[in-house]
N, C-alpha and C positions, 0 to 999 in steps of 0.2 A: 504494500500500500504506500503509494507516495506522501512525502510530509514537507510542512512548510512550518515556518515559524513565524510566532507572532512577537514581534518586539514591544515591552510594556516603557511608559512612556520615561521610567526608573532605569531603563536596561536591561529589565532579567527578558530573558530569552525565553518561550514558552513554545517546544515542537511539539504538533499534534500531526499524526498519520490519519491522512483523510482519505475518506473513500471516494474515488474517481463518480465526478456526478454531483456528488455534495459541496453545497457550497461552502464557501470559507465561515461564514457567520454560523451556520446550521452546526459544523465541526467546532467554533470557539464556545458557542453557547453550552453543546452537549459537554465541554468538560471543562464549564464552569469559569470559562477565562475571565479574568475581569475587565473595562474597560469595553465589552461589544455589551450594549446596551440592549439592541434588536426589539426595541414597540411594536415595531408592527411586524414581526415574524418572518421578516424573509420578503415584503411586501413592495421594498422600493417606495418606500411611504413616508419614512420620518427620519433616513440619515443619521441613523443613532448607530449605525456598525462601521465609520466611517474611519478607514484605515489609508495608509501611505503606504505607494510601494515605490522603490528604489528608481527613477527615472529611465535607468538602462535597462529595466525590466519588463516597462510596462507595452513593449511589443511582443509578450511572451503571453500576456493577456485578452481574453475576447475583447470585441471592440464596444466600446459605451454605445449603451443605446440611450437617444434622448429625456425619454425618463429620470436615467440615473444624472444625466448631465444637467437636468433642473435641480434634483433634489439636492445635489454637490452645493447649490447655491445658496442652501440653507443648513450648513453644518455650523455647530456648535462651536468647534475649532478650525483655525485659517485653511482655506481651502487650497493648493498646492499644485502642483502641475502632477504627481504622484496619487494624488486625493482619488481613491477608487472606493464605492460601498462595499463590503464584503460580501450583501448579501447575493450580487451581482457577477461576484465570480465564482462560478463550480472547478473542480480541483479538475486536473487534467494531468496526464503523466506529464504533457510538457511544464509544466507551474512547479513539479519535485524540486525543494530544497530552496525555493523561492521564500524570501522575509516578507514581513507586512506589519509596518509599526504603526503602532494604536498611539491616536491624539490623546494631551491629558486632558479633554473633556470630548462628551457626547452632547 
C-alpha cells in the first residue's frame, strides 16, 4: 500500500499507508491526524482539510477542478500556490512517498 506523509504545522512527521482510491482526508481523518478538520466529509464544501504540497510536486497530482479552486478562496490559512484540499486528492501509486503539510489553522 502506498504512503504519504502528513507534515504537522510543529514538524513531526505523520506516515499513513493509504489505500489507492482513498482520498488523503478520508486516510488522515481515519487515524485521527490532527489539524484535517473535514465539516463536511469529503464534500469540497468548507476547506477545513486544506493542506500544502511541495510546489515541484504538484504535477504529480490530478488537476483542480473549479470547485476546489473557489473553495481555496476561502481557507482559514494563507492560500499558496501548493494550497490543495485533501479531500480532492485520492492516493494513487504515482503520489507514494509524496509530503502534505497541514496549515496551523482550519
Amino acid at each position: 500500500m502506498p504512503e504519504v506523509h502528513l507534515i504537522q504545522p510543529d514538524g513531526r512527521r505523520v506516515t499513513l499507508d493509504v489505500p489507492v482510491g482513498t482520498s488523503i482526508m478520508q486516510a488522515a481523518v481515519s487515524a485521527g491526524v490532527a489539524g484535517i478538520v473535514a465539516e463536511c466529509g469529503g464534500s469540497c464544501m468548507c476547506a477545513t482539510c486544506h493542506v500544502y504540497v511541495d510546489e515541484t510536486a504538484l504535477a504529480r497530482l490530478p488537476a483542480m477542478l473549479p470547485t476546489e479552486h473557489e473553495m481555496l478562496e476561502c481557507t482559514a490559512a494563507e492560500r499558496r500556490p501548493g494550497s490543495r484540499l485533501s479531500c480532492q486528492v485520492k492516493m494513487t501509486e504515482d503520489l507514494a512517498g509524496l509530503s502534505f503539510t497541514l496549515p496551523e489553522s482550519q
